[in-house]
C-alpha positions, 0 to 999 in steps of 0.5 A, spaced: 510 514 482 515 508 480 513 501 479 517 494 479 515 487 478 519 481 481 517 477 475 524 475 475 524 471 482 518 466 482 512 467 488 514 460 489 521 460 490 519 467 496 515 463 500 519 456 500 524 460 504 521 463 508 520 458 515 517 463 519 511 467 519 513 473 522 518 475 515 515 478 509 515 475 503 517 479 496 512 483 493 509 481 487 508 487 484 510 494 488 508 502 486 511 507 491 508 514 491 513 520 495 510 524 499 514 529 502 516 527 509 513 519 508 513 513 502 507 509 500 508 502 499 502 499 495 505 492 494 501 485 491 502 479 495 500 472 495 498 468 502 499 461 503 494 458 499 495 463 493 490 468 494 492 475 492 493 481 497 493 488 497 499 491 503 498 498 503 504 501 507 506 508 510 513 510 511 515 516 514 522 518 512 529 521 514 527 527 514 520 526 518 523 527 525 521 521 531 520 514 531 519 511 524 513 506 525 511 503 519 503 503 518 500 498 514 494 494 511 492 490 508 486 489 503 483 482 501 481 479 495 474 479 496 474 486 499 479 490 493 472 492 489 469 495 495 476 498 497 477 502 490 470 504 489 471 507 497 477 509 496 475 512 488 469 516 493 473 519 497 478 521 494 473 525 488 470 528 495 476 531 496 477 534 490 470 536 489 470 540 494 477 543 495 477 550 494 485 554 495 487 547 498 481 547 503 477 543 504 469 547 504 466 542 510 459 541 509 453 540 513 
């Protein structure tokens, strides 16, 4: 997992260049997780009245065949607390009942 931090480049300066709405701008604050044929993207990013936001991308690798899509969402700052204790859940359900890298399917 890597982190970086574009405290170097102003917010302000990354959104004054930008004239269409179609570009993306600089993440804030970025960790990438490697993940065998994909890369995940969890960025922080301001909108244009300055409120924070979430972008989580996935992006398939050269060595994952076919087209290469990236898919994204993003997770407003009203819904981080409930994305993390969703995400947090899930996550403890996998490993909870994860057996010999199976899943025991419950009823």
């Amino acid at each position: 997992m890597t982190s970086a931090c574009a405290g170097s480049i102003p917010a302000c300066s990354a959104s004054s260049t930008n004239t269409s709405s179609t570009m993306e701008k600089e993440p804030i604050f970025t960790q990438s997780i490697s993940a065998g044929t994909r890369v995940y993207y969890m960025d922080v990013h301001s909108d244009k009245k300055g409120q924070p936001y979430i972008s989580i991308s996935e992006v398939p690798t050269r060595r994952n065949p076919g087209k290469k899509d990236r898919r994204r969402i993003f997770v407003h700052l009203e819904d981080i607390p409930k994305f993390g204790e969703a995400f947090a859940e899930v996550a403890k359900y996998i490993t909870d009942n994860t057996k010999d890298g199976t899943l025991a399917l419950c009823n």
